[in-house]
N, C-alpha and C positions, 0 to 999 in steps of 0.2 A: 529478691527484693533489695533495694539498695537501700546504702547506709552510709548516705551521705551530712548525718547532722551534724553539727559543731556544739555541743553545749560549753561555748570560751565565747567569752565576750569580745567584742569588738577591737579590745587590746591584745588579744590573745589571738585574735582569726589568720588565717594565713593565706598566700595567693593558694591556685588551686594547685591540687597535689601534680607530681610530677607523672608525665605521659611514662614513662617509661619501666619496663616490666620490669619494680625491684622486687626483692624477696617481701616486703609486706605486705604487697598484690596481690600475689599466689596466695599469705595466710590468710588475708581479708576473703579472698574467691573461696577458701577452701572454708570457711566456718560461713559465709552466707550457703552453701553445697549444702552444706549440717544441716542450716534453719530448713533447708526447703526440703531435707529428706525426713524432717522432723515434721514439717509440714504433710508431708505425704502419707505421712505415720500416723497422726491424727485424721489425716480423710478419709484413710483404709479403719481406723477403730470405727466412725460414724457408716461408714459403709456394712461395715460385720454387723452393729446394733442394729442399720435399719432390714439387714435381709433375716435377720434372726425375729426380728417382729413379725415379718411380713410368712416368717418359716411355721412360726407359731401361730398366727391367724390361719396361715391354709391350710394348718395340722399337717405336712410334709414328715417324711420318713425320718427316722432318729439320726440317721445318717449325714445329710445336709446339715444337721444340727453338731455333729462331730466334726466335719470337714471345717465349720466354723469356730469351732473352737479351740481346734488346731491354730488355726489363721491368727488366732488372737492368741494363744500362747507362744508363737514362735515370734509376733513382731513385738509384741510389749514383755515377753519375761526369758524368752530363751535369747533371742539376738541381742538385747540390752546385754544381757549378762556375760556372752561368751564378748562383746565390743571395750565392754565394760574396760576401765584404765587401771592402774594398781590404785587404791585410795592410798594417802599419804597423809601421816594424823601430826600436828603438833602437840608435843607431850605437854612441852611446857617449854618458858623461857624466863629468863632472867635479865634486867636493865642493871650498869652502874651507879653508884653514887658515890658521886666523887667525895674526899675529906672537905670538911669545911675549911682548912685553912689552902684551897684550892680557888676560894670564891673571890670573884671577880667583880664589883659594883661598878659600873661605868663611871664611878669619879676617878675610881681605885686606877681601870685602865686607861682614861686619858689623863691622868696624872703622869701617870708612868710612861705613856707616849709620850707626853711633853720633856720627858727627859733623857728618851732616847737620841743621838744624836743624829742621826739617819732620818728622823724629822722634819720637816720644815714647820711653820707655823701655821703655813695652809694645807699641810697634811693632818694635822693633828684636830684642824678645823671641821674640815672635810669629814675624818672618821666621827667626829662629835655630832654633824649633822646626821648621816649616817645611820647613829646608833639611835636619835632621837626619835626618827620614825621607823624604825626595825622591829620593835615589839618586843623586846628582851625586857626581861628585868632586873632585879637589883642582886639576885641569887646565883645567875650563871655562876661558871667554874671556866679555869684557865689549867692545865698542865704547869708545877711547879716549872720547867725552865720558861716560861714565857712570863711568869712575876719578876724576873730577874730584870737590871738593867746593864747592858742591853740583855735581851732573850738570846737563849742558848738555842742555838738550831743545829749543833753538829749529831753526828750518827748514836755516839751513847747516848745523850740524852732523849734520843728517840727513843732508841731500846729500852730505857728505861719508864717511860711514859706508857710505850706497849706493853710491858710487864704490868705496869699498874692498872689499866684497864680491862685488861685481856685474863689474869689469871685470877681474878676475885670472880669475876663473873663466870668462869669454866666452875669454879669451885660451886659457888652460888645455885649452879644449872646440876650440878653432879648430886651435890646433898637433896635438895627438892624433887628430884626425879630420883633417887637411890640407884643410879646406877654405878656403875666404876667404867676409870676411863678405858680398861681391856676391854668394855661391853660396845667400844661404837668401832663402824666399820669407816665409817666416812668423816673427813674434816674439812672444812669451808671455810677460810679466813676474808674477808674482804677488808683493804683498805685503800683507800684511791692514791694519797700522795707520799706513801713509806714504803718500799720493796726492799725490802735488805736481805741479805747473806750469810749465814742461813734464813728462810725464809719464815714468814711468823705465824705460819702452821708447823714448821717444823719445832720453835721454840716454847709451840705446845704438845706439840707431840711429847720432846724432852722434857718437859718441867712438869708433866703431868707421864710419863714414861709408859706411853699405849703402847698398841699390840704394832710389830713389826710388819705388818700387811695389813694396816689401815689406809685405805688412798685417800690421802690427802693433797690441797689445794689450796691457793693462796690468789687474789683475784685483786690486783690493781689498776688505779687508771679509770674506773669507771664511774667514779663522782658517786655523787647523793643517792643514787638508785643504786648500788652496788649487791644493798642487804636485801632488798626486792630479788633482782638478782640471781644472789647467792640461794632464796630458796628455789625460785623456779629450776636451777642448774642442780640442784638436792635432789627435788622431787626430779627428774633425769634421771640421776643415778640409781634412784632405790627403783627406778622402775626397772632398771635392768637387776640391781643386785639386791634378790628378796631376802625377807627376813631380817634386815639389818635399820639400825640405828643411825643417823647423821645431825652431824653436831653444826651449827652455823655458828659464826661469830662476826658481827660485824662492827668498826669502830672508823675514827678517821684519827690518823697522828697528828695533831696540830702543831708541835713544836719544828717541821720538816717544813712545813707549809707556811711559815711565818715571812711576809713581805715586808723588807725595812728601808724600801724606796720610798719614792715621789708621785708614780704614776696613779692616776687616783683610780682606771679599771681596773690593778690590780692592790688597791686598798682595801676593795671591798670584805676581801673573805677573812682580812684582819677582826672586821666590825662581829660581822654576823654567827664565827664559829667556836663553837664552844666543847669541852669533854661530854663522850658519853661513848659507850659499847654498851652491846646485847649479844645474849648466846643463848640460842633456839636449837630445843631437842625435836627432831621430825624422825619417823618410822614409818615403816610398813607392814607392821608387824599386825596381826589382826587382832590378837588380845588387846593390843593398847588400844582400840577403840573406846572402849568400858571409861579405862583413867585419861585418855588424851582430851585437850580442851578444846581443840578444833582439828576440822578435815577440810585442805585444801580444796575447794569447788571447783575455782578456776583457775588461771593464769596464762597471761597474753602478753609478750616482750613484741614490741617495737625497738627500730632506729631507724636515722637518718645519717648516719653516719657519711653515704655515700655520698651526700650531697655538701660538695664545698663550703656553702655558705654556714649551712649548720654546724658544717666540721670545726669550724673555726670561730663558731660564738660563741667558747669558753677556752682556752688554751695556755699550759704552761710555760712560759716563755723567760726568756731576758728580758730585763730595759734597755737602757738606751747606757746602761753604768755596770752592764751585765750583772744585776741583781733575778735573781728568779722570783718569778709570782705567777699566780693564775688570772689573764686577763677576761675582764668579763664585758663583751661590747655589747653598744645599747639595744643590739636588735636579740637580747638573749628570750625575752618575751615570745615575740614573734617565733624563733624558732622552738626554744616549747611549747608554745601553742600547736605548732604544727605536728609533733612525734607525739602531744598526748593528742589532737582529734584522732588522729589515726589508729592510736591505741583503745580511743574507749569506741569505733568503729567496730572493731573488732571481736570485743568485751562486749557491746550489746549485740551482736549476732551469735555470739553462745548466749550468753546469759538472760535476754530479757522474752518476754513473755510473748508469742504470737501476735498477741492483739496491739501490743505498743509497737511492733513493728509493722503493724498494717496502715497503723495511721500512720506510722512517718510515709512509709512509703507513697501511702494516697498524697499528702502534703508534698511529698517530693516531688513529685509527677505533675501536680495540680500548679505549683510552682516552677517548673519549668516550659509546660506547655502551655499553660491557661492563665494563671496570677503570678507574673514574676516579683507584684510589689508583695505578695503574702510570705509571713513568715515558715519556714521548714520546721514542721512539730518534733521538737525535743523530747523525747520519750521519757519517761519516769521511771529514774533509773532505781530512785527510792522505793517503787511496786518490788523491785529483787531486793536489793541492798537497804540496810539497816542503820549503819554503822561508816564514817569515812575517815580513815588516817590519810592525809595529806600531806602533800610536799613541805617542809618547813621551812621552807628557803627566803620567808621574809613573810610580813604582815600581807603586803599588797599583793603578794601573791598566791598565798590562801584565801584572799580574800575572793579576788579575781576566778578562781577554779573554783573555790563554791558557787557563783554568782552563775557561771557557765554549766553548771551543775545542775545550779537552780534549787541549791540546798536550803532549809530552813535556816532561822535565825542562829539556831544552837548546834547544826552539825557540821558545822567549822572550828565547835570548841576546843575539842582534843588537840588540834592542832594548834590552834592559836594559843590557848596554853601551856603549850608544851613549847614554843618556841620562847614565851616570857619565862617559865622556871629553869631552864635545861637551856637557849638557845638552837641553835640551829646545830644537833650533835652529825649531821653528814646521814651517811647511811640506817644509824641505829636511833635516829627521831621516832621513826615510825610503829619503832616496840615501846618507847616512851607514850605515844598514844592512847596504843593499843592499853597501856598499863596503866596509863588513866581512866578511859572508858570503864577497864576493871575494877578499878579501886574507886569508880561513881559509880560502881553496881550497874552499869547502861549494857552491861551485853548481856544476855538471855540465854537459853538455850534453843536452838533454832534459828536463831539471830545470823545476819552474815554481813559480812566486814570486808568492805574492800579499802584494800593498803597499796597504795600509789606511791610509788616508788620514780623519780626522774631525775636524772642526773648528765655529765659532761659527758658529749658523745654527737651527739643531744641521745639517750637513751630511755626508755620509760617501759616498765614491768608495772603490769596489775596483777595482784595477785586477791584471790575472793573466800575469804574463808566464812567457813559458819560453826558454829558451835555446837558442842557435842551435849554441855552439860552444863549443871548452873555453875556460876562461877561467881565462889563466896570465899569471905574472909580476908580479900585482897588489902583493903584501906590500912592495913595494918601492916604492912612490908611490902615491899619492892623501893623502887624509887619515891615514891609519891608520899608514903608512911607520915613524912613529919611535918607535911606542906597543904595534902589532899581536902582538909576541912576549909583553906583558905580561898580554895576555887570552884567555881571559875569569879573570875575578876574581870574587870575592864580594862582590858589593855592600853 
């Protein structure tokens, strides 16, 4: 069956995908394969039930009734099981919060733009309007060297900006899960625009002095999806190396990344980026079932990397004054438009239900041969999924992926306010979500969450979790602790 829907609105849709046989092809081919052996596995159950009626009406030998109940235990309980993947539980994680005398009020920062001298009048303009429709509030945080004038962008005070983010929250993650840091085998750092030497898995490995043959990893370059990512590249590993523990941490260095040009595509990410890291304990261990909060369902990486145009709708660059920034050109829409259809292509041929893929399919068909002015049925993605952490990359574009979604009025909240208390923290938005949903009691047990991850590449990871257990007591710590009674709000 194909699966060809778009749930992206008209600003988000794309020409059609490219002829040519890249690696998302093959995964797309290989998970539609799944649906229709899974199909097949359903028509072989109705087949057993109806010859077992028909075995029992004509009173047939005990026998026949044996050879069928073979049949049904080897395709529904024995072959599941030996196909079966390692499950992968998250224990638990932890968000930062930054010092209050870290916060940021948008008079605070265009004041301080205005007095930087690398300004112009219509730069400080530009990021004003900017911020007006961004959906931030009046609480963000900034890294101490960027309150400076001018902001400090050299290498210590990177390091030191990563020390601040990165080792409160490994702490945070260690006491709430009781473990010690000899007990993990794997380490996972992502940060897109800071790579320094020694590396910043390595400066946790040190400051927290693990075990000499933890393999550790350090992941940059790959923008806002990075901490998506980072677990899908996790759950990898523990499939290969059982029994063990894997620590993620994801963050963005903002003081590295700071643009004190003119050009106004690369003003943007002045506006919209703010502090924040999460560190996520994930295992494979079968005991932590019991105390883990969720287990991995899914997870589906796309890119587009190969294709020029996409390659180049987000890129680090000089000006024209050899200043560096990340340039953002106006078709950045369009091309994520086009890496998440693809991805949630892919993500509803595992995940969604038989029936929601038979009507797209009938609509697909019925639209190509018979009504091409009829619309292509968008399957209900909310029948599986409960829960949606979204990209935080700006109001209009949460807003836009809900819309293509087809989400309710309220399940854009998370994210929308999570972009006005916090800003747009890069890769670790999406455990600020997640840690609101928790601390407004909205996730259940049974419950499943999928966390959309999209970033520079054009790149996009889903990843589908569901919940193990109830999950109480949250509103009272993490991030959210001193702010959680005051939303949601109207942005």
């Amino acid at each position: 069956m194909t699966a060809d829907y778009l749930p992206i609105p008209p600003s988000l849709s794309m020409e059609p995908l490219s002829k040519a046989n890249h690696g998302p092809h093959s995964l797309l081919f290989k998970h539609l394969l799944s649906t229709l052996l899974e199909v097949l596995r359903l028509s072989t159950l109705a087949l057993v039930i109806s010859l077992e009626a028909i075995f029992i009406l004509q009173k047939w030998k005990p026998i026949f009734h044996f050879l069928l109940l073979s049949i049904f235990l080897f395709i529904f309980i024995i072959e599941p099981y030996f196909l079966s993947s390692t499950p992968v539980y998250l224990v638990d994680f932890s968000c930062f919060k930054p010092p209050n005398f870290c916060k940021a009020p948008l008079s605070f920062f265009l004041e301080n733009a205005s007095k930087i001298e690398s300004f112009d009048k219509e730069s400080v303009a530009f990021m004003a309007k900017i911020l007006t429709s961004s959906g931030l509030g009046e609480e963000t945080y900034l890294p101490p060297a960027l309150h400076c004038i001018p902001p400090k962008s050299h290498q210590q005070e990177s390091i030191k900006e990563a020390e601040m983010v990165l080792l409160p929250i490994m702490e945070d993650l260690l006491s709430k899960t009781k473990i010690s840091p000899q007990d993990i085998d794997i380490l996972i750092v992502n940060c897109s625009g800071f790579c320094p030497s020694p590396s910043l898995s390595s400066i946790i490995i040190n400051k927290f002095a693990m075990r000499d043959d933890v393999r550790n990893f350090s992941l940059s370059g790959m923008g806002c999806g990075a901490g998506a990512i980072a677990i899908d590249m996790a759950q990898n590993l523990l499939k290969v190396h059982k029994n063990s523990y894997a620590v993620v941490l994801s963050t963005e260095i903002l003081s590295t990344g700071w643009y004190p040009g003119h050009e106004r595509s690369k003003l943007l990410l002045n506006c919209s980026f703010r502090m924040g890291s999460a560190a996520i304990l994930l295992t494979n261990k079968n005991e932590a079932r019991k105390s883990s909060k969720y287990k991995l369902f899914s997870s589906v990486r796309t890119q587009r990397s190969f294709e020029d145009k996409s390659y180049m709708s987000a890129v680090r660059e000089e000006d024209s004054e050899g200043k560096i920034g990340v340039t953002i050109h106006s078709d950045v829409f369009q091309v994520f438009g086009e890496v998440l259809r693809f991805n949630i292509k892919i993500l509803g041929a595992q995940i969604l239900p038989p029936l929601e893929k038979f009507w797209h399919g009938v609509s697909t068909i019925r639209k190509r041969y018979f009504e091409k002015s009829r619309e292509i049925y968008v399957p209900n993605f909310k029948s599986v999924i409960h829960h949606f952490c979204l990209p935080t990359s700006g109001r209009p574009l949460i807003r836009e992926i809900a819309k293509g979604l087809k989400l309710g009025e309220n399940e854009d909240e998370a994210a929308l306010m999570t972009l006005h208390r916090f800003g747009n923290q890069s890769s670790s938005s999406l455990w600020y979500e997640l840690a609101y949903m928790e601390a407004k009691g909205m996730v259940r047990k049974g419950d499943k969450v999928w966390v959309l991850g999209m970033g520079t590449g054009p790149k996009c990871c889903s990843l589908v979790w569901e919940c193990l257990r109830p999950i109480v007591d949250e509103s009272s710590k993490g991030p959210w602790a001193d702010s959680i009674d005051r939303y949601p709000i109207t942005p």
